[in-house]
N, CA, C and O of each residue as an XYZ file, in Angstrom:
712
protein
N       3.932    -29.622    -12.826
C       2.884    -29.147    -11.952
C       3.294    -27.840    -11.269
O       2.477    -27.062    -10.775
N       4.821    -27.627    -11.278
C       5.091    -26.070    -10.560
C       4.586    -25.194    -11.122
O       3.920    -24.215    -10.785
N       4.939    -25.595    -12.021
C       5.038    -24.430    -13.553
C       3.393    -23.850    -13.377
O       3.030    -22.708    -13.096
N       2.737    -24.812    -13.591
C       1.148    -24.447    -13.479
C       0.536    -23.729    -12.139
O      -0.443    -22.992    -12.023
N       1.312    -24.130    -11.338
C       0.771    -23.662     -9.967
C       1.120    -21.881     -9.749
O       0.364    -20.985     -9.372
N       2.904    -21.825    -10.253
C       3.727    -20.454    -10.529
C       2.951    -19.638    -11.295
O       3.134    -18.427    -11.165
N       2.016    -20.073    -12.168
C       1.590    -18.999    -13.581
C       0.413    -18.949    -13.046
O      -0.118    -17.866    -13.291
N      -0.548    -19.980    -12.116
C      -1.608    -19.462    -12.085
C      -2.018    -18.371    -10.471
O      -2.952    -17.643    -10.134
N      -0.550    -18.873     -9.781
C      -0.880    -17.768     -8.816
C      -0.259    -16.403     -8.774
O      -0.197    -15.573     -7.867
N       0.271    -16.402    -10.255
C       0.838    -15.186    -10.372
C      -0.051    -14.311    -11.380
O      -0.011    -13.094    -11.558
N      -0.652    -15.026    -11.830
C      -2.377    -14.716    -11.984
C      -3.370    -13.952    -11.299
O      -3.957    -12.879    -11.439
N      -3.329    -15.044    -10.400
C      -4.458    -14.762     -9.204
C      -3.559    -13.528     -8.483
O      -4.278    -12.564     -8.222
N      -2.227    -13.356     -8.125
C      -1.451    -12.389     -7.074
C      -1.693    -11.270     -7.892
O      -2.302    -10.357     -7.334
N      -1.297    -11.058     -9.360
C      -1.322    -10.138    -10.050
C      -2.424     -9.703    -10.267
O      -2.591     -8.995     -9.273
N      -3.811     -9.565    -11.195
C      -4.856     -9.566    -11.853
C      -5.427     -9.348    -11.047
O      -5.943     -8.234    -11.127
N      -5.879    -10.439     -9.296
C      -6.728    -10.471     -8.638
C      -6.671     -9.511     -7.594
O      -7.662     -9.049     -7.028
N      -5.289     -9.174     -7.312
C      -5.613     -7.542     -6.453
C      -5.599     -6.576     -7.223
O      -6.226     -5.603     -6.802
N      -4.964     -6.428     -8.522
C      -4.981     -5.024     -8.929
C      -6.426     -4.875     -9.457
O      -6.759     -3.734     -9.776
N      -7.335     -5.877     -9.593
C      -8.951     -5.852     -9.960
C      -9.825     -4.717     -9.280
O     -10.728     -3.955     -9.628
N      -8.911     -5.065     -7.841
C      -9.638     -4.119     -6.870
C      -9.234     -2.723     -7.194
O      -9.542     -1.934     -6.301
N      -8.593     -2.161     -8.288
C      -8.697     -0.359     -8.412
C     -10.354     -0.618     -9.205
O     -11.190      0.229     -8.893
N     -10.770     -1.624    -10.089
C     -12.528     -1.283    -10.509
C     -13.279     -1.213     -9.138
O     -14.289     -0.520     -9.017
N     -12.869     -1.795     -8.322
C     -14.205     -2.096     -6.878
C     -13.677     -1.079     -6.489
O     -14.444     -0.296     -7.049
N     -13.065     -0.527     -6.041
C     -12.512      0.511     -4.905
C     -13.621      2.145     -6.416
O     -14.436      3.052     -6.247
N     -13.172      1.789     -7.137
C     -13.845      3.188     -8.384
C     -14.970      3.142     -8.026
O     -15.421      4.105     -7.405
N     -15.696      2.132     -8.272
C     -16.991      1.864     -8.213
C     -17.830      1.640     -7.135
O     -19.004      2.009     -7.154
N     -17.225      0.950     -6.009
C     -17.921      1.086     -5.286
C     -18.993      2.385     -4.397
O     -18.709      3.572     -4.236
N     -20.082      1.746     -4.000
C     -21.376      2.427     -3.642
C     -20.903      4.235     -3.229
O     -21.388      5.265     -3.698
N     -19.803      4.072     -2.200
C     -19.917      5.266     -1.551
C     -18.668      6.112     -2.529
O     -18.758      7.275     -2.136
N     -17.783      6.067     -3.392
C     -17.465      7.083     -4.503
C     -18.533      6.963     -5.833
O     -18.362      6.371     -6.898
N     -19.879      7.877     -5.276
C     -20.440      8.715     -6.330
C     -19.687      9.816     -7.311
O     -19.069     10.794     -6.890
N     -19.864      9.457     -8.723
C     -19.294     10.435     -9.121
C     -17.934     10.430     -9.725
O     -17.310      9.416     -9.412
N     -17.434     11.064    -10.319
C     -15.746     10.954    -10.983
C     -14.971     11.441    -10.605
O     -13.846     11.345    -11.096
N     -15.301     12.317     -9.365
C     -14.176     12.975     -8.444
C     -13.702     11.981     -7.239
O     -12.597     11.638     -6.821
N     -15.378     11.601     -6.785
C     -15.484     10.956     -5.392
C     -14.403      9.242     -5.970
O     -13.608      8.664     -5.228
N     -14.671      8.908     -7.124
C     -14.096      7.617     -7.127
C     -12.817      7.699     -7.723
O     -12.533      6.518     -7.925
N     -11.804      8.447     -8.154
C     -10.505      8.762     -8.389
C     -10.175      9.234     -7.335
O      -9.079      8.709     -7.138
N     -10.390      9.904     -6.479
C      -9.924      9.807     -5.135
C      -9.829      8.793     -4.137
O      -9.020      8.704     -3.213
N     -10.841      7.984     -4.478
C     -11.210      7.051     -3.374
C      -9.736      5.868     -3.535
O      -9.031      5.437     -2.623
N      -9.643      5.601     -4.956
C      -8.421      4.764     -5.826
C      -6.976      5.423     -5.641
O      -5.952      4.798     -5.917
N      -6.966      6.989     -5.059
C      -5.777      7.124     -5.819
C      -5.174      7.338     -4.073
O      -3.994      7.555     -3.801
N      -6.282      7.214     -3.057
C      -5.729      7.803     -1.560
C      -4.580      6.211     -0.889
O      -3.758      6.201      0.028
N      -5.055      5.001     -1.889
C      -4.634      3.856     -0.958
C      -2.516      3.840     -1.871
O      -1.480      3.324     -1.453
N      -2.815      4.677     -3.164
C      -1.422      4.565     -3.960
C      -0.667      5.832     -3.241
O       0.530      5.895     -3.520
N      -1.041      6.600     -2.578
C      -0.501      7.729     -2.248
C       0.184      7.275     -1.161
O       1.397      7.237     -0.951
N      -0.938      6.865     -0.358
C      -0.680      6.242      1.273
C       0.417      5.058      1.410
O       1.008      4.776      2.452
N       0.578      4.398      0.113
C       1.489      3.623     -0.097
C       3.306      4.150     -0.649
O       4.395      3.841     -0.166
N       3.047      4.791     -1.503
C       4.076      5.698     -1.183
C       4.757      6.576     -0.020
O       5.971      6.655      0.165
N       3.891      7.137      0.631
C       3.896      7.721      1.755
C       4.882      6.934      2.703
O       5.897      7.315      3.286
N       4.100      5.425      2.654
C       4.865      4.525      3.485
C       6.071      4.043      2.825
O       6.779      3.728      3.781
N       6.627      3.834      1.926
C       7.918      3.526      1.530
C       8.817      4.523      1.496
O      10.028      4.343      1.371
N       8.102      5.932      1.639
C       8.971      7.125      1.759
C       9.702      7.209      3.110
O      10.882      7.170      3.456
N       8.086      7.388      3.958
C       8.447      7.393      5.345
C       9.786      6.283      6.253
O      10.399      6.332      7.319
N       9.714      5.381      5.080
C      10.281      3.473      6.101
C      11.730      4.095      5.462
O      12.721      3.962      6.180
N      11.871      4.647      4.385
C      13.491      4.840      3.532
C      13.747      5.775      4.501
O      14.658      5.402      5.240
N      13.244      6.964      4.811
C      14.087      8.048      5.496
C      14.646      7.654      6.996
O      15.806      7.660      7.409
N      13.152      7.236      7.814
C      13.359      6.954      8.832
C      14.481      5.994      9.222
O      15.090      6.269     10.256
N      14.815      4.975      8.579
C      15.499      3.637      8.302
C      16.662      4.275      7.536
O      17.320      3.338      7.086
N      17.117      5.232      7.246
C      18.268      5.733      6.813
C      18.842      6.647      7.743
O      20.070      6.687      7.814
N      18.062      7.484      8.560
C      17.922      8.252      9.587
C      18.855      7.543     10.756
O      20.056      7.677     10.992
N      17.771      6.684     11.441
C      18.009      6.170     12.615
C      18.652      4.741     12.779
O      19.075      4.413     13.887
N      18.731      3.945     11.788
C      19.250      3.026     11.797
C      18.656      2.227     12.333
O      17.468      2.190     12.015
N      19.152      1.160     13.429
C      19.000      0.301     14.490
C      18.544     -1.272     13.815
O      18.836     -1.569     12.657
N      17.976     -1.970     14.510
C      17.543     -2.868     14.743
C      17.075     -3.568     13.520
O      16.787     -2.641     12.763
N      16.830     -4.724     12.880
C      17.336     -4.879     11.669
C      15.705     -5.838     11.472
O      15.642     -6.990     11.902
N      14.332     -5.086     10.694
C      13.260     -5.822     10.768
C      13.186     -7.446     10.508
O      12.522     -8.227     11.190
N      13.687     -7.656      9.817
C      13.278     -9.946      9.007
C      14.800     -9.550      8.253
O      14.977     -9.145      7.104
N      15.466     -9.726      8.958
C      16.656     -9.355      7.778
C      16.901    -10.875      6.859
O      17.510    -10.791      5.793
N      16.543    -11.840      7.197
C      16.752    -12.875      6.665
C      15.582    -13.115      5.487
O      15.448    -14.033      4.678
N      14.808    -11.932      5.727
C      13.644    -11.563      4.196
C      14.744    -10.715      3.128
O      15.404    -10.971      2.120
N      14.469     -9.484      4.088
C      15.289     -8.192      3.255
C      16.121     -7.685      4.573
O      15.646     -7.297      5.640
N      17.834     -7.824      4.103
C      18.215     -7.154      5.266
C      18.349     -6.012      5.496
O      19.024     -5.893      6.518
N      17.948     -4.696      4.919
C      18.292     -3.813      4.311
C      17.134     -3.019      4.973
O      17.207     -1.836      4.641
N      15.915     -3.324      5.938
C      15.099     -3.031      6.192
C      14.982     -3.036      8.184
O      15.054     -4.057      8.868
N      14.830     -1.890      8.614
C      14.535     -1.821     10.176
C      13.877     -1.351     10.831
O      13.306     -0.310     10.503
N      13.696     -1.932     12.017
C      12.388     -1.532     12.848
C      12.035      0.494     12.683
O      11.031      1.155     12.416
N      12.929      0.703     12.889
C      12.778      2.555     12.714
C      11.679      2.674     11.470
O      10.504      2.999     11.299
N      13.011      2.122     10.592
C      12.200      2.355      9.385
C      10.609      2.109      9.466
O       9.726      2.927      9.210
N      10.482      0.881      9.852
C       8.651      0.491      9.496
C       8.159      1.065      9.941
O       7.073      1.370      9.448
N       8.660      1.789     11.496
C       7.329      2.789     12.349
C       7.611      4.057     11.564
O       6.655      4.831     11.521
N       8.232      4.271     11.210
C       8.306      5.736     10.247
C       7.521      6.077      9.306
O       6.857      7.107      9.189
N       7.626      5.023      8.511
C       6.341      4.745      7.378
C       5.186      4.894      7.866
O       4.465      5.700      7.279
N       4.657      4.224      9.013
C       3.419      3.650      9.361
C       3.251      5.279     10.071
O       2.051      5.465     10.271
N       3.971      6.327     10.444
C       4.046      7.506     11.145
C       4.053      8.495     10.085
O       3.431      9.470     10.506
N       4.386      8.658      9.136
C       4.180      9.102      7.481
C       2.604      8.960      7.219
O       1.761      9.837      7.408
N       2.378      7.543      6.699
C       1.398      7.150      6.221
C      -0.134      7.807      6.901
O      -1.193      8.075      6.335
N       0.239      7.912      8.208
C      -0.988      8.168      8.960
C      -1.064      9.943      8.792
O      -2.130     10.465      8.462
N       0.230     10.814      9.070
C       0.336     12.016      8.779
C      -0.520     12.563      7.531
O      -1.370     13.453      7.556
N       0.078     11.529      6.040
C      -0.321     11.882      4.824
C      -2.369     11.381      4.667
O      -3.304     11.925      4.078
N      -2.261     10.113      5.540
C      -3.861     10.157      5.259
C      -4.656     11.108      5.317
O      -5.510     11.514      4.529
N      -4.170     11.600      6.764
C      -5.353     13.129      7.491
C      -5.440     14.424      6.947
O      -6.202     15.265      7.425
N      -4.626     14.668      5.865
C      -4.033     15.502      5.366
C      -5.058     15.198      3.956
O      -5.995     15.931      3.638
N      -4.767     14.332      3.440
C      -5.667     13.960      2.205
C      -7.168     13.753      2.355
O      -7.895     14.209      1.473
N      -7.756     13.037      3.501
C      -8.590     13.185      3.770
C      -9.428     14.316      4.145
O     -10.611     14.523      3.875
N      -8.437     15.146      4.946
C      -9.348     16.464      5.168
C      -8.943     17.746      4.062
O      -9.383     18.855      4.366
N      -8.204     17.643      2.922
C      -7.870     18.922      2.271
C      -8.335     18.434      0.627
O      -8.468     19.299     -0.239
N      -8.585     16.798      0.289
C      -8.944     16.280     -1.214
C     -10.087     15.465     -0.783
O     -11.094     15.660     -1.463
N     -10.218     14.514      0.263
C     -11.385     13.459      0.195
C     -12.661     14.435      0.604
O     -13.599     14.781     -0.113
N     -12.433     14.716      1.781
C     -13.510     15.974      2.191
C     -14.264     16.877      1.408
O     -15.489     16.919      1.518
N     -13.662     17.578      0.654
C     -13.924     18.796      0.353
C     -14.740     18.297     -1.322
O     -15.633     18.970     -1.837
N     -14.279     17.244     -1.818
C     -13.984     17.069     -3.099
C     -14.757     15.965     -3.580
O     -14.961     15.693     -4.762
N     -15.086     15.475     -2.776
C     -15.631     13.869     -2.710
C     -16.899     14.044     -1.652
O     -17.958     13.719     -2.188
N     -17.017     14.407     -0.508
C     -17.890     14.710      0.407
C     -18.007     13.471      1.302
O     -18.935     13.110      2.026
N     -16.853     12.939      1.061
C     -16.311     11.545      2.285
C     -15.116     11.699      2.970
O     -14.040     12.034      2.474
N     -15.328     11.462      4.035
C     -14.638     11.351      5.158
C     -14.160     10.387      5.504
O     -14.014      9.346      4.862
N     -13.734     10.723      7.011
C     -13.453      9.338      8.424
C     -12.886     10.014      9.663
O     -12.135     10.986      9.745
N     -13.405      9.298     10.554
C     -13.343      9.997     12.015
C     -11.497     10.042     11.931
O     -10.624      9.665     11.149
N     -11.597     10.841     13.429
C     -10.103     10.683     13.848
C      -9.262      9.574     13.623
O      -8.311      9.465     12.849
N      -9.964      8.427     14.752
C      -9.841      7.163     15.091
C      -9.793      6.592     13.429
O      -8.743      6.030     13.119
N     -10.661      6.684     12.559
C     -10.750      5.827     10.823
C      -9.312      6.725     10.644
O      -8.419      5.878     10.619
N      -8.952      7.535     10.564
C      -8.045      8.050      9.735
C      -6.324      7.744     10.376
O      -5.282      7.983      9.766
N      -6.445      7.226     11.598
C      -5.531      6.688     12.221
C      -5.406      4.977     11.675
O      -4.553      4.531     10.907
N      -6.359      4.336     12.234
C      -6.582      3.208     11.628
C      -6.699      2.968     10.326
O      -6.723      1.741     10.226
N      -6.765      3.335      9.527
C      -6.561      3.492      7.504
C      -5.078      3.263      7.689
O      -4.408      2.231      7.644
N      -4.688      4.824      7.963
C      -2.753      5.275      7.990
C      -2.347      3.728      8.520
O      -1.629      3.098      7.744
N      -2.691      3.141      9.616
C      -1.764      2.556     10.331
C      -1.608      0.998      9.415
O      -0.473      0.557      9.234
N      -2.717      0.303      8.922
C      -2.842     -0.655      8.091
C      -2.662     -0.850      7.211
O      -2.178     -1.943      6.916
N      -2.997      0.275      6.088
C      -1.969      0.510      4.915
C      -0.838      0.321      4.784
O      -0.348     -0.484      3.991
N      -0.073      1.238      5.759
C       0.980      1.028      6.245
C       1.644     -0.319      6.182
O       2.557     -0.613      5.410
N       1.147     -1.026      6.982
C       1.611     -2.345      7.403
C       1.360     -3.081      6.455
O       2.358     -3.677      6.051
N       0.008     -3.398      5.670
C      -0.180     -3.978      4.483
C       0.810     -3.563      3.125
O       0.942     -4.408      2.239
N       1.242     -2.722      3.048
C       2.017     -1.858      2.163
C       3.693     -2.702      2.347
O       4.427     -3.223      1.507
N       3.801     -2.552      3.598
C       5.468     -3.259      4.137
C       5.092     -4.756      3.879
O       5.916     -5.393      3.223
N       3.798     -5.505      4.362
C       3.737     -6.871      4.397
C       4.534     -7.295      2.541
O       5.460     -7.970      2.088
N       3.205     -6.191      1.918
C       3.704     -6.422      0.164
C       4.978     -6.203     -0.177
O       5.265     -6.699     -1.266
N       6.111     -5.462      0.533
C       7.244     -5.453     -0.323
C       7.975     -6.577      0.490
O       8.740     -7.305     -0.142
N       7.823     -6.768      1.720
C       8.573     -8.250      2.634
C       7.840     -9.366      1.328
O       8.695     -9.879      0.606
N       7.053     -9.568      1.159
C       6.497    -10.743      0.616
C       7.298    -11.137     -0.948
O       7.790    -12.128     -1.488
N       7.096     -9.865     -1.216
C       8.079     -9.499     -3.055
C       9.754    -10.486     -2.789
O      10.338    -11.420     -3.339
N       9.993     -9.476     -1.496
C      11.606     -9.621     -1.186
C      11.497    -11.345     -0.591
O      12.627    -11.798     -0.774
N      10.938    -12.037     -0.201
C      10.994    -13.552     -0.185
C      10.572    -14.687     -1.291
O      11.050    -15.811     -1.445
N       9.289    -13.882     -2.168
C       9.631    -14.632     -3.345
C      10.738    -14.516     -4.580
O      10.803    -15.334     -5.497
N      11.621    -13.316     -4.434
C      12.642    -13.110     -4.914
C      13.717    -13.928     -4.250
O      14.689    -14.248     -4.934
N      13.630    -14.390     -2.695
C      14.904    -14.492     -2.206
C      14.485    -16.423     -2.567
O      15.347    -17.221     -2.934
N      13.511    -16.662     -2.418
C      12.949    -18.158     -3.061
C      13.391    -18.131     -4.465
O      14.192    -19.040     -4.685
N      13.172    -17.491     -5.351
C      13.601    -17.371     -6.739
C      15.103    -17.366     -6.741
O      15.553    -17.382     -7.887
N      15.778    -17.352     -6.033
C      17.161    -16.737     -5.913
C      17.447    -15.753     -7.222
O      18.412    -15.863     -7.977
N      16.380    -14.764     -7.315
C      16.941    -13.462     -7.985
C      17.356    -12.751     -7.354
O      17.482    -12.919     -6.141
N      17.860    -11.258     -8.270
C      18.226    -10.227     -7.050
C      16.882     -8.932     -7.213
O      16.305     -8.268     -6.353
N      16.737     -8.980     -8.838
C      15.340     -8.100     -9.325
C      14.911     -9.136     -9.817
O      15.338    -10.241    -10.151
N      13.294     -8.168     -9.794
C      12.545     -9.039    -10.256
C      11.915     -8.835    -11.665
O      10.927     -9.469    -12.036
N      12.546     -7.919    -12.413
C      12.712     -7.783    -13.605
C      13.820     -6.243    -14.192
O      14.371     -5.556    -13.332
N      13.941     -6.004    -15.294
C      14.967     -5.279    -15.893
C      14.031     -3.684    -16.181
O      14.541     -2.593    -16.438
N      12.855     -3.935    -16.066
C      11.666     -2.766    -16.688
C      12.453     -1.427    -15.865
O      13.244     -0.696    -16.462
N      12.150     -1.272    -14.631
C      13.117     -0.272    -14.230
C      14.627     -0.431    -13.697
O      14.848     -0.359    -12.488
N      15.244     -0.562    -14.251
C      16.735     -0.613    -13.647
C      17.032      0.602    -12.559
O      16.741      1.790    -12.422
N      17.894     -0.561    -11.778
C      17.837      0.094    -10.218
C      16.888      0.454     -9.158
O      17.001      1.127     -8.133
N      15.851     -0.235     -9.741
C      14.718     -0.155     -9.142
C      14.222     -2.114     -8.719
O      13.801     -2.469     -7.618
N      14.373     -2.760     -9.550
C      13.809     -3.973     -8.719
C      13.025     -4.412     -9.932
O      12.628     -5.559     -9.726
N      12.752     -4.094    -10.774
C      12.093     -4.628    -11.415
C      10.589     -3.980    -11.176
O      10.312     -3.228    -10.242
N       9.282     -4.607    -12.642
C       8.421     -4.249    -12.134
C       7.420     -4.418    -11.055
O       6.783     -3.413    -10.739
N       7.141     -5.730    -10.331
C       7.106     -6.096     -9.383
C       7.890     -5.380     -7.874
O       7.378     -5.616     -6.779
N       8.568     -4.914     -7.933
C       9.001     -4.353     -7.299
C       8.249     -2.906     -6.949
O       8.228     -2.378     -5.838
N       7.645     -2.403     -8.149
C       7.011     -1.214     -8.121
C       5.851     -1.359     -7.529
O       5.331     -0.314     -7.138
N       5.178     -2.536     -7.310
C       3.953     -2.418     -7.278
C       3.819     -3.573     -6.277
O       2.698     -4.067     -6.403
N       4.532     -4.181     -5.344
C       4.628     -5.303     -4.609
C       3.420     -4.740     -3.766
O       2.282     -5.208     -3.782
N       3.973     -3.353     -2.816
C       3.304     -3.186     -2.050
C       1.640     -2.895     -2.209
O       0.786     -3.056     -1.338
N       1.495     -2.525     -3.282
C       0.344     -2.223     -4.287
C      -0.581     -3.544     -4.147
O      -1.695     -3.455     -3.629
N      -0.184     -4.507     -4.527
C      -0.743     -5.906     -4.341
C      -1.505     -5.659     -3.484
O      -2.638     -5.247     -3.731
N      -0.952     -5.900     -2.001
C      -1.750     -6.334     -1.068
C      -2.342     -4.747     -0.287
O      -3.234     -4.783      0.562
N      -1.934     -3.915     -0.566
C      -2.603     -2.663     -0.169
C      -4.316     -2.299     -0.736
O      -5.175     -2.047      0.109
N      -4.542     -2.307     -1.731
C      -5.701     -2.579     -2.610
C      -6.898     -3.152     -2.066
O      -7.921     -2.585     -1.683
N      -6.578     -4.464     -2.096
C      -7.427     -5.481     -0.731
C      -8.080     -4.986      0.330
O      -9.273     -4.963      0.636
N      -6.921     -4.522      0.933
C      -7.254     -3.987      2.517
C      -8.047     -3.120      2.777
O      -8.938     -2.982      3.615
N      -7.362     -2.136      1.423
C      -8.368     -0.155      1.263
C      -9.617     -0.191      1.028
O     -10.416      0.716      1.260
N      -9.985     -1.891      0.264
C     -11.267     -2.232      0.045
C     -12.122     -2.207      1.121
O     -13.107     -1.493      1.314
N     -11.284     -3.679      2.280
C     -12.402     -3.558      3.522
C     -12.355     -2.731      4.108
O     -13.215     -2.696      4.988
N     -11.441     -1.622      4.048
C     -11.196     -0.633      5.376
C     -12.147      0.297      5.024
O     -13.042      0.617      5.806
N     -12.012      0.856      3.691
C     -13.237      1.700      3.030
C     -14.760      1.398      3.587
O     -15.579      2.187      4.057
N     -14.840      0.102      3.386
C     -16.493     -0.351      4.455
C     -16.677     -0.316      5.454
O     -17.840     -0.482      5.823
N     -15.467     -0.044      6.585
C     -15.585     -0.041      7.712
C     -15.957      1.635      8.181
O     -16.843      2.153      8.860
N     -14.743      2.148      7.404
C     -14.105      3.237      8.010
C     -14.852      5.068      7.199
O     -14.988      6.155      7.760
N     -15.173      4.639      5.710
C     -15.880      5.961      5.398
C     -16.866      5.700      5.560
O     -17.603      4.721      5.441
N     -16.919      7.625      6.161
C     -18.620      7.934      5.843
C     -18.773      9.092      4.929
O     -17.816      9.630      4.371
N     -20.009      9.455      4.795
C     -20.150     11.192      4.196
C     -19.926     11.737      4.808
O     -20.427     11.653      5.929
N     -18.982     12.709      4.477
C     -18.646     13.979      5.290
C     -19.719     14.871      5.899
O     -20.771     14.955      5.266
N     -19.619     15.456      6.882
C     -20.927     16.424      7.182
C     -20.470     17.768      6.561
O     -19.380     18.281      6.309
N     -22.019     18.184      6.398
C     -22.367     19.375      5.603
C     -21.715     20.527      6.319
O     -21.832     21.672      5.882
């Protein structure tokens, strides 16, 4: 019965968020083939952004040690760094590719709130990776990229970022003004 439960929620974990790059394309407000490759490619950027931001900062400053009993290797600096990245790189994309290119926006306040949740949704996905690995008692979670973690690893944060960009997208864009 594990076995079945392991394959089908790695199913549902796998398949069922990355589904959301068709909804995030398609959905109502990316008209168009510019407006909806942007709309898909701002939540993978923003996610990078944040693993960039959490490595430097967290290599930088050190300190305080986030769930170390998840991943110890990970600290408070680090996460606000990311989440301080992430929000930098949104406003930036939003007003120099989503804007101009797409003719969608988001207020100040949306473009703070996007950055800041991503963010956090982005860290939730690689904490989550790093405990079903540390449950697995692996160390990667596969050989595809060596020194990297495996492929899962690439895309942990990806998982649950997707989701979020979905509802946040309904909350948070509008059309840009003319």
């Amino acid at each position: 019965m594990g076995a079945i439960s392991s394959t089908v929620f790695g199913v549902l974990y796998t398949g069922g968020t990355l589904s959301y790059i068709y909804a995030l394309r398609y959905y109502g407000y990316a008209v168009g083939n510019t407006a909806g490759a942007l709309v898909v490619i701002l939540p993978v950027v923003l996610t990078w952004a944040s693993d960039i931001g959490a490595y430097f900062a967290g290599r930088a400053i050190g300190g305080r040690k986030l769930i170390p009993s998840i991943s110890p290797g990970k600290t408070v600096a680090g996460a606000v760094g990311g989440i301080v990245l992430t929000t930098i790189v949104c406003g930036a994309y939003v007003t120099w590719l989503l804007k101009p290119q797409a003719q969608l926006a988001m207020t100040t306040r949306g473009i703070v709130t996007f950055g800041v949740l991503i963010s956090i949704a982005a860290q939730l996905g690689d904490l989550a990776e790093s405990l079903f690995k540390r449950e697995a008692k692996v160390k990667d979670s596969g050989t595809l990229f060596p020194g990297h973690g495996g492929a899962l690893d690439r895309l942990d944060s990806i998982f649950f970022v997707l989701p979020v960009a979905f509802v946040l997208y309904g909350w948070l864009l509008i059309a840009a003004p003319q």
